[in-house]
C-alpha positions as CSV (number, residue, x, y, z in Angstrom):
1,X,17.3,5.1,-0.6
2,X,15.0,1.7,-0.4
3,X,13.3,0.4,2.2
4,X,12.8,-3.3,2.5
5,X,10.9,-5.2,4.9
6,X,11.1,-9.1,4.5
7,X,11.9,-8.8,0.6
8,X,9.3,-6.2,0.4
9,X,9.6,-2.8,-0.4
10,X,8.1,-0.3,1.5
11,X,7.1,3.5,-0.3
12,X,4.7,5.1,1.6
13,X,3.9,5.1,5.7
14,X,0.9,2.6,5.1
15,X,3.4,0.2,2.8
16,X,5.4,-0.1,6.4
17,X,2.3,-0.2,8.6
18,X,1.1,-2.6,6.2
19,X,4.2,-5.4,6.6
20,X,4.5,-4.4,10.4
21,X,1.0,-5.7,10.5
22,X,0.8,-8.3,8.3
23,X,-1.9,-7.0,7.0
24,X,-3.7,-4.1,4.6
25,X,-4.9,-1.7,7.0
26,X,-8.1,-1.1,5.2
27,X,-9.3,-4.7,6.7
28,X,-8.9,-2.7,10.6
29,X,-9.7,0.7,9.8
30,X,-12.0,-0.1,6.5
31,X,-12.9,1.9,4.0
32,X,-15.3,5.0,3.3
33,X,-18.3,3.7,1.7
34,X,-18.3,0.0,2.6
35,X,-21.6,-1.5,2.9
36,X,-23.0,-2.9,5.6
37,X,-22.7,-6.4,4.3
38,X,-19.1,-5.6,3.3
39,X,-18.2,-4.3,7.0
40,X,-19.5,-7.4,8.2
41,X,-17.3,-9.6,6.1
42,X,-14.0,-7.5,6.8
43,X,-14.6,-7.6,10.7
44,X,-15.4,-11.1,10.4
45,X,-12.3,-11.8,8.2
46,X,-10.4,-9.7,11.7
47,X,-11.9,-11.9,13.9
48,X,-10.4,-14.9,12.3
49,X,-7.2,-13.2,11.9
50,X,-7.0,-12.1,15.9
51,X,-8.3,-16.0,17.3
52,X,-4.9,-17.4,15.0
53,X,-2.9,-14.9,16.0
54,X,-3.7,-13.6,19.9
55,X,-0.5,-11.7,20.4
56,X,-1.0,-9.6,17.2
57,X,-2.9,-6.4,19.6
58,X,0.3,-6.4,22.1
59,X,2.8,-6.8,19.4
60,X,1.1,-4.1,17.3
61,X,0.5,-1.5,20.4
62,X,4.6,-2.4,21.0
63,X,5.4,-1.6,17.7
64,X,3.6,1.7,17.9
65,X,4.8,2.9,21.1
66,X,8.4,2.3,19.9
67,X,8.0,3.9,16.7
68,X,7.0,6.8,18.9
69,X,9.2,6.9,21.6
70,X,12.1,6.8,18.7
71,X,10.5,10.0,16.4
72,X,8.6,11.9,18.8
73,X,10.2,15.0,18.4
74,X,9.4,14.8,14.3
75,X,5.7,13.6,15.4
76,X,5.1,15.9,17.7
77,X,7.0,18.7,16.8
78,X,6.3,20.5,19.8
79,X,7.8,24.4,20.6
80,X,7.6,25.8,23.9
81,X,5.6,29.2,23.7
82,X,7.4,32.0,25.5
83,X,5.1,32.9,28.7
84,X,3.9,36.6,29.0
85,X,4.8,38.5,31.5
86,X,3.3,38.3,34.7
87,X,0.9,41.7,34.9
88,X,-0.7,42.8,38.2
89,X,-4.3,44.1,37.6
90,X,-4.4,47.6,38.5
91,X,-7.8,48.0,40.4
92,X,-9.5,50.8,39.7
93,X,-11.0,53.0,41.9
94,X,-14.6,55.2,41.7
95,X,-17.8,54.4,40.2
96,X,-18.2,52.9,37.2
97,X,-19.9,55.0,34.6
């Protein structure tokens, strides 16, 4: 089965974060190795993107928390653990040797 996302197909997890964003998520996260001149130009490049779009952080955090909220149990994947038995200490009586 294909996914689509506004005429675009979507493969992997970051091909979806990617269109949800509206943007490669290298330019938030960056990449390992950048320079420091080439950091500077990617946040400055998300500045610009944040002052034309100021709803962007919200919509993004909504998008998250559903995405969450609807596969937490496949996120998570969370098992209770059996609890022990409740075991009274014995104390012990006489001097220690």
């Amino acid at each position: 089965m294909r996914s689509y996302i506004s005429g675009h197909q979507a493969v992997t997890s970051n091909d979806f974060i990617e269109l949800a964003l509206g943007t490669p998520v290298e330019l938030w996260l960056g990449v390992e190795g950048e320079s420091e001149m080439e950091r500077a130009a990617r946040l400055d490049a998300a500045r610009d993107i944040l002052a034309d779009n100021p709803a962007m952080p919200d919509d993004a955090i909504r998008i998250a928390a559903t995405a969450i909220e609807e596969h937490a149990a496949e996120l998570f994947n969370v098992v209770p653990l059996a609890r022990p038995a409740d075991r009274t200490r014995r104390a012990r009586k006489g001097a220690a040797a």
